[in-house]
MARVEX-896438 format. One record per residue (C-alpha): residue number from 1; residue in three letters; x, y, z. Coordinates in steps of 0.05 Angstrom, whole numbers, padded with zeros to 5 digits. Each point is the difference from the previous one (the first is absolute). Layout:
<atoms>
{atom NUM,ALA,{X,Y,Z}} ...
</atoms>
This chain:
<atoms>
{atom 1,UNK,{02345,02042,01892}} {atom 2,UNK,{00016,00070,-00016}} {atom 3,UNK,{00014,00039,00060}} {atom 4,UNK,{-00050,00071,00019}} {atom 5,UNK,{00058,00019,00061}} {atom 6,UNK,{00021,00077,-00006}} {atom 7,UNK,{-00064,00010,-00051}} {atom 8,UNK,{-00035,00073,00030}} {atom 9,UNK,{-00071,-00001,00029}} {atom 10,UNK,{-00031,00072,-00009}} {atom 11,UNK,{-00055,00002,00060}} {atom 12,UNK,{-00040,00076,-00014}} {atom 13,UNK,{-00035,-00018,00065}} {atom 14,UNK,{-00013,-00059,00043}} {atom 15,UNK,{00011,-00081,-00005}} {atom 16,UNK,{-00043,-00036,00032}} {atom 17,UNK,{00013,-00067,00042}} {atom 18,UNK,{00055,-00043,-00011}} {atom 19,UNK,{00023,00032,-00075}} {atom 20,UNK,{00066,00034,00032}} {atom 21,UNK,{00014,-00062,00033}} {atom 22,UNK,{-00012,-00041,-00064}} {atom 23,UNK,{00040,00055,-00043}} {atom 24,UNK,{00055,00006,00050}} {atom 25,UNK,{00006,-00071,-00002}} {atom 26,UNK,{00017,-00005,-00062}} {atom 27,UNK,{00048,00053,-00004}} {atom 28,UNK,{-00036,00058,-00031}} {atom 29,UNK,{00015,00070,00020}} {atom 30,UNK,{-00063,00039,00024}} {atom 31,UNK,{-00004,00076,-00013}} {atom 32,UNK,{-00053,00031,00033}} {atom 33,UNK,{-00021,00073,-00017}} {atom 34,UNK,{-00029,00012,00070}} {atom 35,UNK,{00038,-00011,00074}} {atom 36,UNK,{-00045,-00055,00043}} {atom 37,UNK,{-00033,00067,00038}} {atom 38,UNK,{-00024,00029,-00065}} {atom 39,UNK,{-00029,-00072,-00022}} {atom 40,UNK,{-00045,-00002,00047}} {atom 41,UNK,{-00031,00065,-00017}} {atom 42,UNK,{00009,00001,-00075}} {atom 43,UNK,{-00064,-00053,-00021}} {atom 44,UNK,{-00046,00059,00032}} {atom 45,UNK,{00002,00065,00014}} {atom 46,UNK,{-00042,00061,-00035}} {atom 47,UNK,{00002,00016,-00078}} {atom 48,UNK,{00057,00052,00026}} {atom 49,UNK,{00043,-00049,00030}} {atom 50,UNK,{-00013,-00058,-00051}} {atom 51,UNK,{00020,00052,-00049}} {atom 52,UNK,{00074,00024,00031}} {atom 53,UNK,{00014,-00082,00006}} {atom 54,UNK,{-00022,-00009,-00071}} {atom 55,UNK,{00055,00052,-00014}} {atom 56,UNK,{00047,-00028,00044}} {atom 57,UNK,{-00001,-00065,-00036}} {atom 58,UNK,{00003,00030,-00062}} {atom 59,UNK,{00065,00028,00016}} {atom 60,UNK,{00023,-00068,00028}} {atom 61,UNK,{-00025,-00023,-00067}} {atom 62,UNK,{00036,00040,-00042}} {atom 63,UNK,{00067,-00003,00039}} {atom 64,UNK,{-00001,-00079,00006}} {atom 65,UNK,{-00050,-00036,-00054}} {atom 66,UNK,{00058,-00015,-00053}} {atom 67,UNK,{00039,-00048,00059}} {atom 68,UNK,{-00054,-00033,00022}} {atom 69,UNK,{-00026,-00066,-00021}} {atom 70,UNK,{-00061,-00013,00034}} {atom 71,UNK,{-00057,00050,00018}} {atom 72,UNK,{-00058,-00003,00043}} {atom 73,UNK,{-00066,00027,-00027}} {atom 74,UNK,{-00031,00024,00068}} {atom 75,UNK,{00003,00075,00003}} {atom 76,UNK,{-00027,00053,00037}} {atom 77,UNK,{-00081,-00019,00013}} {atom 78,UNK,{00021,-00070,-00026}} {atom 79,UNK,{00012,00027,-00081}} {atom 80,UNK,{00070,00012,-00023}} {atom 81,UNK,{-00011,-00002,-00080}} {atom 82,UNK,{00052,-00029,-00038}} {atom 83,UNK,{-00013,00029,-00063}} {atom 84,UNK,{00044,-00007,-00066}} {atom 85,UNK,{00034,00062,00020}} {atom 86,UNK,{00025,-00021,00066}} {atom 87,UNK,{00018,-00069,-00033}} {atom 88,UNK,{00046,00036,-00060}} {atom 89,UNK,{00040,00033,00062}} {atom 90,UNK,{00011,-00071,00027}} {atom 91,UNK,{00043,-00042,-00038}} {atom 92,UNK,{00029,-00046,00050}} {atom 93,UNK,{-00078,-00013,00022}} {atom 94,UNK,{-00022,-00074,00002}} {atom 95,UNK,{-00051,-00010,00039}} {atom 96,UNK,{-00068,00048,00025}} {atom 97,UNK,{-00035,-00038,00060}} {atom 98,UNK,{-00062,00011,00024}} {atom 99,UNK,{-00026,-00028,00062}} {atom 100,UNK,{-00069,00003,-00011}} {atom 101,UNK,{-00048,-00026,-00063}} {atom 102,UNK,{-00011,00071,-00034}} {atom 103,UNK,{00057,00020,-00053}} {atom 104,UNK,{-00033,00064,-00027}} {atom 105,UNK,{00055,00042,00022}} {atom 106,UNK,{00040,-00033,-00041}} {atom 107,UNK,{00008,-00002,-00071}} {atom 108,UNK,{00011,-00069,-00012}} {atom 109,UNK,{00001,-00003,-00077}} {atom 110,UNK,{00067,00052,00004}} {atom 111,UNK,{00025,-00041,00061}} {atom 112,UNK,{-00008,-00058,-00059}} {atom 113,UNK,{00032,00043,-00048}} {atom 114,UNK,{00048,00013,00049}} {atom 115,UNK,{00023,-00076,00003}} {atom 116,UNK,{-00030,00018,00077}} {atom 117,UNK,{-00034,-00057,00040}} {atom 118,UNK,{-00053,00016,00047}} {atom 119,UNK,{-00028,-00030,00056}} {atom 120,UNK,{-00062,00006,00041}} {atom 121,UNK,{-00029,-00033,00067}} {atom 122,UNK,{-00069,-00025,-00039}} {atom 123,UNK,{-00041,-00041,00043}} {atom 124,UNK,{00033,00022,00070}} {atom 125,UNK,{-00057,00052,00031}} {atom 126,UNK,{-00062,-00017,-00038}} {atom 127,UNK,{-00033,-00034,00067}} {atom 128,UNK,{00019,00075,00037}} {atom 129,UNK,{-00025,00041,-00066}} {atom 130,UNK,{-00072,-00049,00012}} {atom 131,UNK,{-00004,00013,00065}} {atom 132,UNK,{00004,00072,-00011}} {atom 133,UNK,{-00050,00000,-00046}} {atom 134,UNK,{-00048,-00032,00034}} {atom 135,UNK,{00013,00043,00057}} {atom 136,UNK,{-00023,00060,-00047}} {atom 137,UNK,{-00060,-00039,-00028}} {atom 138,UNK,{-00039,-00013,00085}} {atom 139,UNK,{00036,00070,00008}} {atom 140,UNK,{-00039,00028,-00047}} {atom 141,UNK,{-00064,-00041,00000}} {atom 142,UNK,{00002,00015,00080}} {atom 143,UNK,{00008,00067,-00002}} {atom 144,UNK,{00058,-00013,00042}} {atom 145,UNK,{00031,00070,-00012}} {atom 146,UNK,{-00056,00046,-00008}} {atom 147,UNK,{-00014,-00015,00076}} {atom 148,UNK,{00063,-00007,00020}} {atom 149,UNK,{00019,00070,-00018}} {atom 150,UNK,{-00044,00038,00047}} {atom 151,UNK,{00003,-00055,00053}} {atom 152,UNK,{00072,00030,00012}} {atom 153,UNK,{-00026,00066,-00002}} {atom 154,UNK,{-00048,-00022,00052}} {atom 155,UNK,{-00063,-00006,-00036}} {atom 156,UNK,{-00040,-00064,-00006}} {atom 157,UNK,{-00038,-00004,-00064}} {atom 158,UNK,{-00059,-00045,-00003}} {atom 159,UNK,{-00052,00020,-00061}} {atom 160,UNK,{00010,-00021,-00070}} {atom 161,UNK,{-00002,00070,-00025}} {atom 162,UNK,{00056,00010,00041}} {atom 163,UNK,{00045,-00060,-00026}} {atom 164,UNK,{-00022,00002,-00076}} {atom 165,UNK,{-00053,-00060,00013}} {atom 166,UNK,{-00003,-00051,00045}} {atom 167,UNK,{00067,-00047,-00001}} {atom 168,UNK,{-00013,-00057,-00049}} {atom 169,UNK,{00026,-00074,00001}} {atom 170,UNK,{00050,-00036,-00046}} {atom 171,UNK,{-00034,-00056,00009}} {atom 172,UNK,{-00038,-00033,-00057}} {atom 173,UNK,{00019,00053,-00037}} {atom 174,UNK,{00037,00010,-00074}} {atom 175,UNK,{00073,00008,-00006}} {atom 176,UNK,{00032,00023,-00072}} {atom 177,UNK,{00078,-00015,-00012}} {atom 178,UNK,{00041,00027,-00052}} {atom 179,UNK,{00061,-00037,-00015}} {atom 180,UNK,{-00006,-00076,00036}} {atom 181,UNK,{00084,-00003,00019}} {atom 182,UNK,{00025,-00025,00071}} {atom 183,UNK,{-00039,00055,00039}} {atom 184,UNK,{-00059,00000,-00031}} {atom 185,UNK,{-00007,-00072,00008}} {atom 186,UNK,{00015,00004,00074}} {atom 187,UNK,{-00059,00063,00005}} {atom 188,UNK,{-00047,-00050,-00029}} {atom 189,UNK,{00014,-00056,00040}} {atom 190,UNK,{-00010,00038,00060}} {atom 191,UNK,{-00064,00038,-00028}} {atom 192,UNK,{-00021,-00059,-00013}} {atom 193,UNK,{00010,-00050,00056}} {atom 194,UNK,{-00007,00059,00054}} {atom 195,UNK,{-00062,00035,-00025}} {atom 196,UNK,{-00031,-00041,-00058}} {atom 197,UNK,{00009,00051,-00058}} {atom 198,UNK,{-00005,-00011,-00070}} {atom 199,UNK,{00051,00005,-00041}} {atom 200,UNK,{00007,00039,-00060}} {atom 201,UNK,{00061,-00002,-00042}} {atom 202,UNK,{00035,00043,-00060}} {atom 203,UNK,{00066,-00023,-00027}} {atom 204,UNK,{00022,-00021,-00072}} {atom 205,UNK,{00052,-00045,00032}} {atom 206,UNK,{-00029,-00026,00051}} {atom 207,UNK,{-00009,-00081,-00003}} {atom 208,UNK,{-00073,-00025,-00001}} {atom 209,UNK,{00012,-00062,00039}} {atom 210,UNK,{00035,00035,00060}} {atom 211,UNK,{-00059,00054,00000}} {atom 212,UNK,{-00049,-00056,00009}} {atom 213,UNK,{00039,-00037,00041}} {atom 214,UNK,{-00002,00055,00051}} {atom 215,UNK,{-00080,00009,-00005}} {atom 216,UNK,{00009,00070,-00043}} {atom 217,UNK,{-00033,00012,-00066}} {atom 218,UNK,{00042,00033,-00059}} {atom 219,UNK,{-00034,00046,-00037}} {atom 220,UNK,{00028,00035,-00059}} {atom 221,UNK,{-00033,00063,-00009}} {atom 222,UNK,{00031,00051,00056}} {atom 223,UNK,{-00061,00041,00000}} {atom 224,UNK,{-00040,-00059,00020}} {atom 225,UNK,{00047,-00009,00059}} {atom 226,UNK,{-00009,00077,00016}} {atom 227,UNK,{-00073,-00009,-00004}} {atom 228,UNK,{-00004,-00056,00045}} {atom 229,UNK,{00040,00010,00054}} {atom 230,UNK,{-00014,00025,00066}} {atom 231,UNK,{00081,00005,00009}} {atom 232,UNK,{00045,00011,-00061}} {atom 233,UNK,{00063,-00017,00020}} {atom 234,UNK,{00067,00014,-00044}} {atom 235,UNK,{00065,-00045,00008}} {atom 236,UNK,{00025,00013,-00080}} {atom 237,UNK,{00066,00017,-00009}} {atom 238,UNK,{00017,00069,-00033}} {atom 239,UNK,{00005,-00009,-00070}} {atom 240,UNK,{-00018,00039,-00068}} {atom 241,UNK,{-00056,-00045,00006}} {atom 242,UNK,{-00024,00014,00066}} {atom 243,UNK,{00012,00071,00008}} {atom 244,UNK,{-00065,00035,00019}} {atom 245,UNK,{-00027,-00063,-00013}} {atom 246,UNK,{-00058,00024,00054}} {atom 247,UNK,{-00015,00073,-00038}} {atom 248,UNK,{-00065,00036,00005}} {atom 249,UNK,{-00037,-00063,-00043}} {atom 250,UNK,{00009,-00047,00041}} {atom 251,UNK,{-00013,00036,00063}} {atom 252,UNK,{-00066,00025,-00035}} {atom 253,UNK,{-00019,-00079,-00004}} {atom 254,UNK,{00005,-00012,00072}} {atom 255,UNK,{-00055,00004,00050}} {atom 256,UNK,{-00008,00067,00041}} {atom 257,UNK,{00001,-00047,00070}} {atom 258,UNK,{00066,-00029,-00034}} {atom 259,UNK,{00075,00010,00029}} {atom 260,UNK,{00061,-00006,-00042}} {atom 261,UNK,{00073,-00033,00040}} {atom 262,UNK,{00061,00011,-00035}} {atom 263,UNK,{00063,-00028,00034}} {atom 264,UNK,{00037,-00010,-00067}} {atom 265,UNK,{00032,00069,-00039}} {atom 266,UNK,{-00031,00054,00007}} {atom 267,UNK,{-00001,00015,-00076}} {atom 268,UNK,{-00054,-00054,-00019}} {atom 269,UNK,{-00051,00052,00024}} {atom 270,UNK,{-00006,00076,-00030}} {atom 271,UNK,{00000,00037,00065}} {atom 272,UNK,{-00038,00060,-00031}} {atom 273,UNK,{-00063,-00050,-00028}} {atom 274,UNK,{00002,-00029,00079}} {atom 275,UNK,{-00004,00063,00036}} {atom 276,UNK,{-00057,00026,-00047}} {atom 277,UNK,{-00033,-00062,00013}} {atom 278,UNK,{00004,-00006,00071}} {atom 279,UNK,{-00028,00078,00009}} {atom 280,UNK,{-00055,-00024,-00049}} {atom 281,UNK,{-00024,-00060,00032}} {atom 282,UNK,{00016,-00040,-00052}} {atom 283,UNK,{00029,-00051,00052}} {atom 284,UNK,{-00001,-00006,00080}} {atom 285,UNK,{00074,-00001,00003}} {atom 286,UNK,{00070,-00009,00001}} {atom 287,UNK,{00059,-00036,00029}} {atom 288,UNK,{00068,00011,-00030}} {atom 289,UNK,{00063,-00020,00028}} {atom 290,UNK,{00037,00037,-00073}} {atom 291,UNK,{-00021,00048,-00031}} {atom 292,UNK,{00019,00047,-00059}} {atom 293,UNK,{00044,00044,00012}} {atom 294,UNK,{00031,-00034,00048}} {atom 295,UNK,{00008,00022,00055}} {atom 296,UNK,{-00060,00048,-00010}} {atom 297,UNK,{00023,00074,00011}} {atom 298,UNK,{-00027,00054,00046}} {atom 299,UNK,{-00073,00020,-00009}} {atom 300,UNK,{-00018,-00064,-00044}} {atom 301,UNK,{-00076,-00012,00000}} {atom 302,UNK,{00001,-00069,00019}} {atom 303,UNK,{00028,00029,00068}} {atom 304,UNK,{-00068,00040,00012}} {atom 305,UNK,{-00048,-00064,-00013}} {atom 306,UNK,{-00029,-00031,00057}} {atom 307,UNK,{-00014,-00068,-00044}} {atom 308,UNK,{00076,-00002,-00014}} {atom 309,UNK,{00039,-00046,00042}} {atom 310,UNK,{00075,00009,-00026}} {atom 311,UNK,{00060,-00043,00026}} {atom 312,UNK,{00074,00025,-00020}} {atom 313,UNK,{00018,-00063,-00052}} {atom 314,UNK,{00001,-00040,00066}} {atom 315,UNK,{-00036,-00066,-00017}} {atom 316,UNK,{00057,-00041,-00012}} {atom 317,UNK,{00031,00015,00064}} {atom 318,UNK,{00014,-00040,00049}} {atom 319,UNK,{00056,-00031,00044}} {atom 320,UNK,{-00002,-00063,-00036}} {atom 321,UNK,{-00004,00027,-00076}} {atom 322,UNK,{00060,00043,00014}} {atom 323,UNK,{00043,-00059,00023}} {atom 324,UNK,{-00021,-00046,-00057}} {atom 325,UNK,{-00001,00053,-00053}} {atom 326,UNK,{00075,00015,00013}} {atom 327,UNK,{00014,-00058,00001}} {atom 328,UNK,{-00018,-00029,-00059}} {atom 329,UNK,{00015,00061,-00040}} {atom 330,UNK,{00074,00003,00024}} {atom 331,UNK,{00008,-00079,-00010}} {atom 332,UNK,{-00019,00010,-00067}} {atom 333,UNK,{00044,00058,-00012}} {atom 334,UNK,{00053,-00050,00016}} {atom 335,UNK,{-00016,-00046,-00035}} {atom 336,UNK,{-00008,00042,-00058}} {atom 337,UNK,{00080,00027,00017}} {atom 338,UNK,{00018,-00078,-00006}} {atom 339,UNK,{-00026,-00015,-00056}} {atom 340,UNK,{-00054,-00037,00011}} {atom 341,UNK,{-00071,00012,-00015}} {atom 342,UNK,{-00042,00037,00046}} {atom 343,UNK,{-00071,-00021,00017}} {atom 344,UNK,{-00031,00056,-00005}} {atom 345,UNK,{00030,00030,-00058}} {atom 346,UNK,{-00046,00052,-00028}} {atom 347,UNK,{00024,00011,-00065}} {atom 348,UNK,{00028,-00073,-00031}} {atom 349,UNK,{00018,00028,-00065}} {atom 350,UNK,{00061,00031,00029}} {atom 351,UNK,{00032,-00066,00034}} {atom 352,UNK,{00041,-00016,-00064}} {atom 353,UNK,{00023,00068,00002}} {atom 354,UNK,{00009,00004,00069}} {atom 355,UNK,{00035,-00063,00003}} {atom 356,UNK,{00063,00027,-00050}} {atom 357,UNK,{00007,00064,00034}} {atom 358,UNK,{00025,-00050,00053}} {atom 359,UNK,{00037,-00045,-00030}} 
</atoms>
């Protein structure tokens, strides 16, 4: 078995749960850009502070990328993008890990070109990401926020002009998906057994049989979905396919009394076609745990509408997603620094590769 010990670790911000102990334990050297004060302060922060850590790292970056041999994808708000650029200055680089499902900060066909392997957490915090979601959807529907706003100021509000309408149910009512991965799956099971939705779904890929098996109806016309739903909910991965797939068509299709959920990347809506919709009444609302930009800067519109509920890219954490992500993220690191295949190996076309770079 080949052996990973003195192989460097570059950590821009955080690990989380057991990784150090798994990468200390097998004799890999961790460089981290920030001291442990600064760690806990660098995932937040205001646009101002995000930006001097971004710089920070960047100098860390440029001073250390060409020793290092592993490098973990979780930047400053989450996103540290491993471009082609950043992988030419890295020639020692084996390994990107990301412990979490979404890889669109990385450019995984250079990392490919790159003879790089990376790795992902897939299928670690889908049932936190659901729950999320749902907690957006009877946020919404409730009115939970519109009268929780000037209850702190004080101020009870009771008529329906007040709140936008009277608070509607989820119950019984119509629930779109687009994309039908781990999460999505999870929303409709609990949409489904807890409140007796229908289920509509979009995605190319998805497999008939587990659609029905789950009591959801695939549907391949997106605009149908749009038009149906009471609750379009987005869990696609960002791709050049699913960029802005929710643009100013789609949203057009849905009913005004209609809410849209996105807990995925905040690049499979247009931001611009949302906002206009949303001050036209084109739909009831929002709930968006990402957004485009992200994070949203100073003065953004979505900040001034009452029907916005926005989250800070939060819905896949929790205390147990954290511990499992880094954990199987660094094991498969490992693995990968062995030799031996990792599970979740997002780009397989490298593993040949991969595998002579090591030898």
């Amino acid at each position: 078995m080949i052996t990973p010990a003195g192989k460097r670790v570059l950590v821009p911000t955080v690990l989380f749960g057991t990784s150090e102990r798994i990468f200390e334990d097998a004799g890999l050297e961790l460089v981290y850009v920030f001291d442990v004060e600064q760690r806990e302060r660098v995932m937040g922060g205001s646009p101002e502070q995000q930006d001097g850590y971004r710089a920070q790292i960047e100098r860390v970056l440029e001073e250390r990328l060409a020793d290092v041999h592993v490098l973990s994808a979780i930047g400053v708000a989450s996103q540290l993008p491993v471009t082609a650029s950043l992988l030419d200055r890295a020639p020692n680089l084996e390994v990107v890990f990301c412990p979490s499902a979404g890889v669109d900060v990385i450019d995984v066909d250079a990392a490919t070109d790159h003879g790089v392997a990376v790795v992902n957490a897939a299928g670690n915090n889908y049932p936190a990401v659901a729950e999320h979601a749902v907690a957006l959807m009877l946020a919404l529907s409730r009115r939970v926020a519109v009268v929780d706003r000037p209850a702190h100021r004080d101020k009870r509000v009771w008529t329906s002009q007040e709140t936008g309408g009277w608070p509607g149910l989820l119950r019984a009512k119509t629930l779109g998906l687009i994309a039908f991965g781990y999460t999505a799956r999870e929303v409709a099971r609990i949409c489904i057994d807890g409140f007796g939705m229908q289920v509509l779904v979009f995605d190319p890929y998805a497999d008939p049989v587990e659609v029905e098996r789950l009591g959801a109806r695939l549907v391949d016309d997106l605009g149908e979905v749009a038009a149906g739903a009471d609750v379009l909910s987005v869990h696609a991965p960002l791709t050049a396919e699913t960029r802005h797939v929710v643009d100013a068509d789609l949203l057009a299709a849905m009913k005004p009394a209609a809410v849209l959920i996105n807990t995925s990347r905040g690049g499979t809506v247009d931001t611009d076609a949302l906002v206009r919709a949303l001050r036209g009444g084109q739909l009831a609302g929002a709930g968006l745990d990402v957004t485009d930009p992200e994070p949203l800067p100073a003065g953004h519109p979505l900040f001034d509408l009452d029907n916005v509920i926005l989250t800070p890219h939060v819905a896949g954490a929790a205390p147990e997603t954290f511990e499992r992500a880094g954990a199987m993220a660094a094991t498969d690191t490992v693995r990968a620094l062995q030799g031996k295949r990792p599970r979740r190996l997002v780009n397989p076309d490298v593993w040949d590769r991969f595998a002579e770079r090591l030898a």
